[in-house]
N, C-alpha and C positions, 0 to 999 in steps of 0.2 A: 900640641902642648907648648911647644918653642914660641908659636906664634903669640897664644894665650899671655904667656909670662913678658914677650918683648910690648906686647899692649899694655900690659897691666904698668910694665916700669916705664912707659910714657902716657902711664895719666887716665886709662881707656880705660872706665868700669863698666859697660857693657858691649857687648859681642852681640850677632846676631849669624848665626852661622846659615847663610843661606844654600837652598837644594836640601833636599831632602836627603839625610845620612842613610837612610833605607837603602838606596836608590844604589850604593855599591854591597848592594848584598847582606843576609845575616850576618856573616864571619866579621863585614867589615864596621856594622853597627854597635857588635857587640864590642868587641875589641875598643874601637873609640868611646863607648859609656864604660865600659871596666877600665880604662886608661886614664878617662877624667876623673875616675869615680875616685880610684886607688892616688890619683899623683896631687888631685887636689886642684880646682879648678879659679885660677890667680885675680882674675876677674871677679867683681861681684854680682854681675847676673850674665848669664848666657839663653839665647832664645834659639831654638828649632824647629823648623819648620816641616811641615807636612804637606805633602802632595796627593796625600790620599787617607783617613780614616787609617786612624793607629790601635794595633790590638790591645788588649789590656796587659801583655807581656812586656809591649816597647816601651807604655807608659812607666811601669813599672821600675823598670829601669832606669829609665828616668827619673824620677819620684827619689832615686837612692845618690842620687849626684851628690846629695849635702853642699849644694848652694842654692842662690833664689835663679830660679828657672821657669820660661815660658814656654809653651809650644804651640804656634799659629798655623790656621790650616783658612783656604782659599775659595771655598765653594764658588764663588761667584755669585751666584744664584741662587735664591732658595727655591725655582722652578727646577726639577729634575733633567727637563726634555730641554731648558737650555742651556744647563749643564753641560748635559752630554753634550751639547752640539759644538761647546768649547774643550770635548778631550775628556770630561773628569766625569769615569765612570764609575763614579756609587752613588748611593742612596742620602737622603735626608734622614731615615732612621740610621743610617750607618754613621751620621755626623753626630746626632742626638745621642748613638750609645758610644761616639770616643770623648764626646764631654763628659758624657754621665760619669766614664771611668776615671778621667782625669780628677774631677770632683773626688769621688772614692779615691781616689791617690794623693790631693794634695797639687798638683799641678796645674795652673793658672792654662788656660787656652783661650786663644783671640781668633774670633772665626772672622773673615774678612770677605764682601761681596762688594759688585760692579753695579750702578743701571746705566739705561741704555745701551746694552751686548746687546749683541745679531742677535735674530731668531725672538727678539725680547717684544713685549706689547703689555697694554695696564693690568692683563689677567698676569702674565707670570712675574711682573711687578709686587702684583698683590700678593703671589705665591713667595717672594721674598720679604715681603709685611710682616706675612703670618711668622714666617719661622725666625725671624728677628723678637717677635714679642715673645715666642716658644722661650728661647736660649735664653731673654732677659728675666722670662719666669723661670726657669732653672735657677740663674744666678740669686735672684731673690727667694728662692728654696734652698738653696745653700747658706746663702748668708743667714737665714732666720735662723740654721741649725748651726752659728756662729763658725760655718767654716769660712776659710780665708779666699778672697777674690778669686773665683774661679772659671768665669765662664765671662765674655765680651764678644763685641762685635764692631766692627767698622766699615763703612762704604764712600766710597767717592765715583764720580764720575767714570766712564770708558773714553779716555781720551788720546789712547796712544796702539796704535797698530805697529807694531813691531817690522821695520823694513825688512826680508827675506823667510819672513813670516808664511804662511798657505794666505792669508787672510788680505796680506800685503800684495801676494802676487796674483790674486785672482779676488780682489774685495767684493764684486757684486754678486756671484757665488754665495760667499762666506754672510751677505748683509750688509758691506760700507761701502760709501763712497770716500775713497780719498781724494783730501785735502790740500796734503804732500805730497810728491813724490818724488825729492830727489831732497842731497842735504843740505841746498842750502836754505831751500823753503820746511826741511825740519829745525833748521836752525834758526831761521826765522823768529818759524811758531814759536819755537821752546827759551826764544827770547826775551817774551813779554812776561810783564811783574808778576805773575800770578799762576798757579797751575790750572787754573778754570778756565785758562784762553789759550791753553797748549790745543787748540783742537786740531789736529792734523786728520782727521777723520768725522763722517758723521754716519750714524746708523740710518740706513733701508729699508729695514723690514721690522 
């Protein structure tokens, strides 16, 4: 809250609280939504993120903030198998029923995916197609029942391997050949005008 308020008196109307607040436990999630909720949130919008499909309890809670609030989640992929193969293990119905709930609550949600990840080819491409047009049908089933912006999506490129990564220290395993691999050829890369030519890697498989 300290943080919130010395943003707010220099100028900073939105926050994005990055990691997932789950992630220190119920006690600690709760406590930080009843703290913003009760002391009043100084900022004009704050965003939260999700690491994994949020119950309709957490939304919930969220929803009672009494400010303008987002909450973004990462699938990656709208392919399951290369999902999973990046870590995140739930479902496409499990993302489809935390929007659903979000909508039911009032909560704007940004679901966010990658092309070209390992393990990736034009079928599980396509399987990211479809559930891009899924969500944007949603969103225009909400809006026809005049509720307020609730459901988006956005994707960019996979252009960055994380140095000490599994992915980074064993890339042809994982699907990539790197490009970089040390800093001053990351710093190179990440030098040039544009984030489309950061390539420090390219996909394999």
């Amino acid at each position: 809250m300290e943080d919130l308020d010395k943003l707010a008196e220099q100028g900073v109307k939105t926050v994005f609280l990055f990691q997932d607040t789950r992630m220190g436990g119920r006690k600690y999630w709760e406590q930080l939504l009843k703290t913003l909720r009760t002391e009043g949130v100084a900022v004009e919008h704050l965003t939260l993120e999700l690491f994994e499909p949020a119950s309709e309890e957490y939304i919930k809670e969220v929803s009672r903030l009494g400010t303008s609030v987002t909450l973004t989640i990462s699938p990656e992929s709208g392919s399951e198998y290369v999902r999973k193969k990046h870590g995140r293990n739930y479902s496409n119905i499990d993302i489809f029923n935390t929007i659903k709930k979000c909508q039911e609550h009032h909560v704007p949600v940004l679901v966010f995916f990658m092309v070209a990840l390992a393990y990736e080819d034009m079928e599980t491409i396509k399987e990211t197609w479809s559930m891009w047009e899924k969500i944007c049908m949603m969103d225009m089933e909400a809006r026809s029942g005049k509720e307020p912006f609730t459901a988006g999506y956005g994707y960019g490129q996979m252009i960055l391997i994380d140095p000490g990564s599994l992915a980074f220290d064993d890339p042809l395993s994982h699907g990539y050949k790197l490009n970089c691999r040390n800093l001053e050829e990351h710093v190179n890369s990440m030098s040039q005008p544009s984030w489309h030519q950061w390539k420090t890697m390219k996909q394999t498989t």
